[in-house]
N, C-alpha and C positions, 0 to 999 in steps of 0.2 A: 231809400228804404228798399233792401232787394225783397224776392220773393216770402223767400225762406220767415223773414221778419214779418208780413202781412199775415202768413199764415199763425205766423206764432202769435200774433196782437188780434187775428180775429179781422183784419178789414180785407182778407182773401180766404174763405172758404174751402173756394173749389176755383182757382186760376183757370179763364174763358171761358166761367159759366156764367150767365146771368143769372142770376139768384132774385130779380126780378118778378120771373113767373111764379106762378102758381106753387108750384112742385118747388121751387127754388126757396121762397117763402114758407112752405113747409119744411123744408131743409134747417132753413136757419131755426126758425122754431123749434124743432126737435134738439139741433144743436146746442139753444141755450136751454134747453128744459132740460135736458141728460146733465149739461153743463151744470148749471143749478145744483141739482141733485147731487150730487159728485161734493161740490164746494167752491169755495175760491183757491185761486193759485195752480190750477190742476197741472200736472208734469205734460211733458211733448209726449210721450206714450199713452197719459189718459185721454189729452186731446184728440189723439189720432185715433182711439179706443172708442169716441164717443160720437167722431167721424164715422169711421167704421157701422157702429150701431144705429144710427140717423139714415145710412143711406140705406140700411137692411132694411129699417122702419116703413120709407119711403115707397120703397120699391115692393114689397109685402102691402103695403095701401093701393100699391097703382094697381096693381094685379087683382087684387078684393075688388078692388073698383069695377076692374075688369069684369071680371068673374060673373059682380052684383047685375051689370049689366047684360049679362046671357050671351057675351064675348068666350069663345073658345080660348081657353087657359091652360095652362100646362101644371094641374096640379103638383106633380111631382116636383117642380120649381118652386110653388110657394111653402110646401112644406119643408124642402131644403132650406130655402130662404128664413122660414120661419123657427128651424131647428138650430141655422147658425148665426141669428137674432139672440136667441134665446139664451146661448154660448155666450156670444160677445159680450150683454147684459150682464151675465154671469161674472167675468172676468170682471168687467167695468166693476162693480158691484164688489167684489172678493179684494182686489187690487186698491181700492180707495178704502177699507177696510182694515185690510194690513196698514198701510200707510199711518190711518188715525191710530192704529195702535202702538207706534214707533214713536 
């Protein structure tokens, strides 16, 4: 089974990440909860679509985290981040939509 195929069945996420950790376990979670949402069978474009939106997810937590904890943050970043979360979502959202209506 080459790479390409892991990604596509789901037992490679993110090729030499541990997904393991913490953040990595959030990962996957996010992944299947987006996933979920969406439906069964999703296309290689929603999958990557819902990649995409898990690690926006992610990375907008670790930063809040940051933040919550009186860490200097680069606001301007989490609201970028948060703006093109918001986008992806959107797509994600629009894109499985059309689909069901087809």
């Amino acid at each position: 089974m080459n790479l390409r195929d892991k990604l596509s069945n789901g037992t490679r996420l993110m090729p030499g990440v541990d997904l393991r950790s913490a953040a990595g376990r959030r990962y996957r979670y996010l992944v299947t909860e987006y996933s979920n949402e969406l439906g069964t069978e999703l296309t290689e474009p929603e999958k990557a679509l819902v990649r995409q939106v898990s690690s926006l997810q992610l990375r907008i937590e670790q930063l809040q985290g940051r933040l919550v904890q009186g860490e200097d943050v680069d606001a301007d970043q989490i609201i970028r981040l948060a703006s093109e979360h918001r986008q992806r979502n959107c797509e994600k959202r629009r894109g499985h939509r059309f689909r069901a209506i087809l």
